[in-house]
MARKOLLUM-78940 format. One record per residue (C-alpha): residue number from 1; x, y, z; residue in three letters. Coordinates in nm, 4 decimals, always signed. Layout:
<atoms>
<atom i="NUM" px="X" py="Y" pz="Z" aa="ALA"/>
...
</atoms>
This chain:
<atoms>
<atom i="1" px="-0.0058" py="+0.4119" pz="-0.0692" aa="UNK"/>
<atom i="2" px="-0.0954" py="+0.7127" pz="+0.1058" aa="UNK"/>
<atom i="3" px="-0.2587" py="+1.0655" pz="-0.0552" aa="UNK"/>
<atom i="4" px="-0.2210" py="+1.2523" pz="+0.2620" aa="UNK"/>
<atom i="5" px="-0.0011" py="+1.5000" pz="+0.2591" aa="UNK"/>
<atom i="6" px="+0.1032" py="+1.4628" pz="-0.1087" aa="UNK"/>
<atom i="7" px="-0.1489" py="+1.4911" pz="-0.4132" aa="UNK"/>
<atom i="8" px="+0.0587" py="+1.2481" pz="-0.5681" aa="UNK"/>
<atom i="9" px="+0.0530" py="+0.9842" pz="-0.3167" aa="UNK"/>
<atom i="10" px="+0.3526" py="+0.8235" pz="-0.1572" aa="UNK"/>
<atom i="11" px="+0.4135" py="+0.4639" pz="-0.2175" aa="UNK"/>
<atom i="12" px="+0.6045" py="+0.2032" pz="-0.0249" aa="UNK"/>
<atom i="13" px="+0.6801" py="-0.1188" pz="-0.1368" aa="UNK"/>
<atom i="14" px="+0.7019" py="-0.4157" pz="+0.0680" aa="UNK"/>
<atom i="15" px="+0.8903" py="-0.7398" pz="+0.0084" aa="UNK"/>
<atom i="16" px="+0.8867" py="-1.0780" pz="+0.0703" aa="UNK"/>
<atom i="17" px="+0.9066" py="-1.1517" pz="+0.4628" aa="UNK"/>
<atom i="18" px="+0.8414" py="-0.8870" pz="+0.7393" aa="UNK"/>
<atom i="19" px="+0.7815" py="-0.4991" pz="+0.6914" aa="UNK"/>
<atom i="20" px="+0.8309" py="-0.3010" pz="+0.9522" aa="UNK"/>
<atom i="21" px="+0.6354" py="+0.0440" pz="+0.9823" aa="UNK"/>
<atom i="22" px="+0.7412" py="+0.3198" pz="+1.1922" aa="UNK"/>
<atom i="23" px="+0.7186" py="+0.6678" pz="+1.2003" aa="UNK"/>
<atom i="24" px="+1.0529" py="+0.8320" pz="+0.9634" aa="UNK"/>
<atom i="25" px="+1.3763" py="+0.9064" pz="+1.1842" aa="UNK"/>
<atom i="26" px="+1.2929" py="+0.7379" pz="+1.4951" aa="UNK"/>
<atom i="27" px="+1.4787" py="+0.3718" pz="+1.4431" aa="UNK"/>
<atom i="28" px="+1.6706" py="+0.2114" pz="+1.1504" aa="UNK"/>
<atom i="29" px="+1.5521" py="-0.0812" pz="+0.9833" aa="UNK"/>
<atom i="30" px="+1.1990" py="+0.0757" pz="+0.8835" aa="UNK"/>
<atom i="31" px="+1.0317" py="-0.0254" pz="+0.5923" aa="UNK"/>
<atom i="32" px="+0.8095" py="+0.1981" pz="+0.5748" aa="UNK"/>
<atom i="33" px="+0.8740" py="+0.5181" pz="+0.7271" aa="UNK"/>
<atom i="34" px="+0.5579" py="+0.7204" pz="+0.8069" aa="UNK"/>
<atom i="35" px="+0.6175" py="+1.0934" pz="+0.8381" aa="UNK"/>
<atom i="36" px="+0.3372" py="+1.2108" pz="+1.1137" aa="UNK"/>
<atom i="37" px="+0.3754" py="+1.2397" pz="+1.4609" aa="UNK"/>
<atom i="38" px="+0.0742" py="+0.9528" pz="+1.5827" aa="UNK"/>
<atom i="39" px="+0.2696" py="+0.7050" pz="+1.4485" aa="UNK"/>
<atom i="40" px="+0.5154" py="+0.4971" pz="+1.6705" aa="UNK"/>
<atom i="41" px="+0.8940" py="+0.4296" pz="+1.6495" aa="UNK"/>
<atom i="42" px="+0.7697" py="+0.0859" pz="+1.5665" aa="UNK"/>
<atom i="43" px="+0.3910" py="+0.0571" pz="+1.4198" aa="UNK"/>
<atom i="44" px="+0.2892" py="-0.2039" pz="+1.2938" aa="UNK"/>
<atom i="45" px="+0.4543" py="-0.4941" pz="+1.0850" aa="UNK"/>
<atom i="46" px="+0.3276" py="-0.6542" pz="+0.7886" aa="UNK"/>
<atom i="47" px="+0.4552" py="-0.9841" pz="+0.6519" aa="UNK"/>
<atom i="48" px="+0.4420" py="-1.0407" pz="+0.3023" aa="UNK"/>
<atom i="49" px="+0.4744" py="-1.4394" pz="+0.1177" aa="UNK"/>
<atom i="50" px="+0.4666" py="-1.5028" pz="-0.2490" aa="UNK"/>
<atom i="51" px="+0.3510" py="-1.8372" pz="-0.2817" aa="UNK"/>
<atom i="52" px="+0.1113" py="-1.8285" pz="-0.1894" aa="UNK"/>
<atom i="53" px="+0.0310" py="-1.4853" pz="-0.2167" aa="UNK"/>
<atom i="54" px="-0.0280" py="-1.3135" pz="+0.0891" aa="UNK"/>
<atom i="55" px="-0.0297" py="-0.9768" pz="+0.2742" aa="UNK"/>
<atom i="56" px="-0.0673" py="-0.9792" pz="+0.7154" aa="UNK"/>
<atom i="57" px="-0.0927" py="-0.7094" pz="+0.9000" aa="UNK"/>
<atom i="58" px="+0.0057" py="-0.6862" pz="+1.2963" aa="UNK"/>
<atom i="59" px="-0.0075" py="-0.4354" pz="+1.5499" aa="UNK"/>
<atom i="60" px="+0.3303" py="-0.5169" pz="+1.7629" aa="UNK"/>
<atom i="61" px="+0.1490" py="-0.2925" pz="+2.0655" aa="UNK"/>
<atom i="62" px="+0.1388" py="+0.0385" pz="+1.9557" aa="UNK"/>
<atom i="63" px="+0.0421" py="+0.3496" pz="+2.1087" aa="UNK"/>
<atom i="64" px="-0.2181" py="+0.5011" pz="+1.9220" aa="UNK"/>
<atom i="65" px="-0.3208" py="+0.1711" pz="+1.7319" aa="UNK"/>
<atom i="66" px="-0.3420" py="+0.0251" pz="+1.3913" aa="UNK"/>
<atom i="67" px="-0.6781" py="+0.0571" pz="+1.2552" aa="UNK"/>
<atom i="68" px="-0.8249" py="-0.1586" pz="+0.8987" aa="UNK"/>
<atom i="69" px="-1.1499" py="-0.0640" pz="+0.7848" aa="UNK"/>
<atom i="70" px="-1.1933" py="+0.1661" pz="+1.0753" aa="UNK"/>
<atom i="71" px="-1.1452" py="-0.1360" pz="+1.3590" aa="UNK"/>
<atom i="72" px="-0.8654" py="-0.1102" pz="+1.5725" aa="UNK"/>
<atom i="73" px="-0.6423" py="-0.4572" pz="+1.5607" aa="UNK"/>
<atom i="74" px="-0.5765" py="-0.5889" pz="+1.8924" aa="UNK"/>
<atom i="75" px="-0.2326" py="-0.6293" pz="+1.9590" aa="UNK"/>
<atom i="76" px="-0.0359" py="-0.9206" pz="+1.8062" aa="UNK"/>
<atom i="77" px="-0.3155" py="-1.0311" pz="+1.6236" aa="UNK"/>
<atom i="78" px="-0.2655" py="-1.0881" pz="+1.2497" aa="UNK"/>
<atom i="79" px="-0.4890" py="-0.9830" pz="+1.0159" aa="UNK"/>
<atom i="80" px="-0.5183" py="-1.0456" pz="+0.6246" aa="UNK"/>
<atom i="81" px="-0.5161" py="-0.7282" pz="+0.4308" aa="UNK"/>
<atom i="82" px="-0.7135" py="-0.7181" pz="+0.0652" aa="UNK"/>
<atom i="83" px="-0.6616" py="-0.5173" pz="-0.2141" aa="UNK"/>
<atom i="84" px="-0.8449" py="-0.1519" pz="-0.1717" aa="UNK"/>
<atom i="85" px="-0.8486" py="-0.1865" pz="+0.2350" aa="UNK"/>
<atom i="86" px="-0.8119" py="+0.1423" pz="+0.4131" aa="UNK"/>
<atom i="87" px="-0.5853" py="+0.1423" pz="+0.6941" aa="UNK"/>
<atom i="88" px="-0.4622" py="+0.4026" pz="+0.9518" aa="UNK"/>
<atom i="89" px="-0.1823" py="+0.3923" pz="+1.1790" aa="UNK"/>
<atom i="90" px="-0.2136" py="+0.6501" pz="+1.4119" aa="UNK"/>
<atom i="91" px="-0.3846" py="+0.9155" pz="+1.2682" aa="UNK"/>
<atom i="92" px="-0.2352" py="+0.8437" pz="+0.9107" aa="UNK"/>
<atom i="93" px="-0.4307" py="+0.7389" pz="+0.6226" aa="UNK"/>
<atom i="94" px="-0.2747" py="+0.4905" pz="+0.4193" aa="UNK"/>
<atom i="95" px="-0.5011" py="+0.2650" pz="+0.1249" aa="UNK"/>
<atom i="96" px="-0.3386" py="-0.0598" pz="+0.0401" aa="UNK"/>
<atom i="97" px="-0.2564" py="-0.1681" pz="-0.3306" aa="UNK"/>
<atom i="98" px="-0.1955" py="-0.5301" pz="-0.3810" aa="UNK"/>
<atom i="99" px="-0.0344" py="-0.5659" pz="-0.7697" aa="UNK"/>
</atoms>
């Protein structure tokens, strides 16, 4: 879920097997499609499982990086995200909501 740019917050909601973030209009396939110009054509991924529950985020190489709790992930190096984490990818705020 993001607030920036919209009071109301824009939600995405991700599914069972690989997300793929990307910034709107520049492939087909995204997931999530991030509106703001520091965020690549293809982000970041995040892979989702049910059982048991479980939410990974990756940085695929991008160019102005994925960041969670203000660290930048190194490329291709999974990391477990947590209900409440703050992430950025690019320069775009985004706050993660695990329900």
């Amino acid at each position: 879920m993001s607030y920036e740019g919209n009071e109301l917050g824009t939600f995405w909601p991700l599914y069972t097997g690989t997300n793929t973030v990307g910034r709107k209009d520049s492939m087909d396939g995204l997931d999530v499609a991030v509106d703001h110009p520091t965020t690549s054509s293809r982000h970041a991924l995040i892979h989702a499982t049910a059982r048991p529950s479980r939410v990974m985020l990756e940085d695929p190489g991008s160019t102005n990086g994925t960041y969670l709790a203000g660290e930048r992930l190194p490329a291709n190096s999974p990391r477990e995200l947590k209900d409440g984490d703050a992430l950025r990818f690019g320069g775009y705020s985004v706050t993660v909501k695990i329900v």
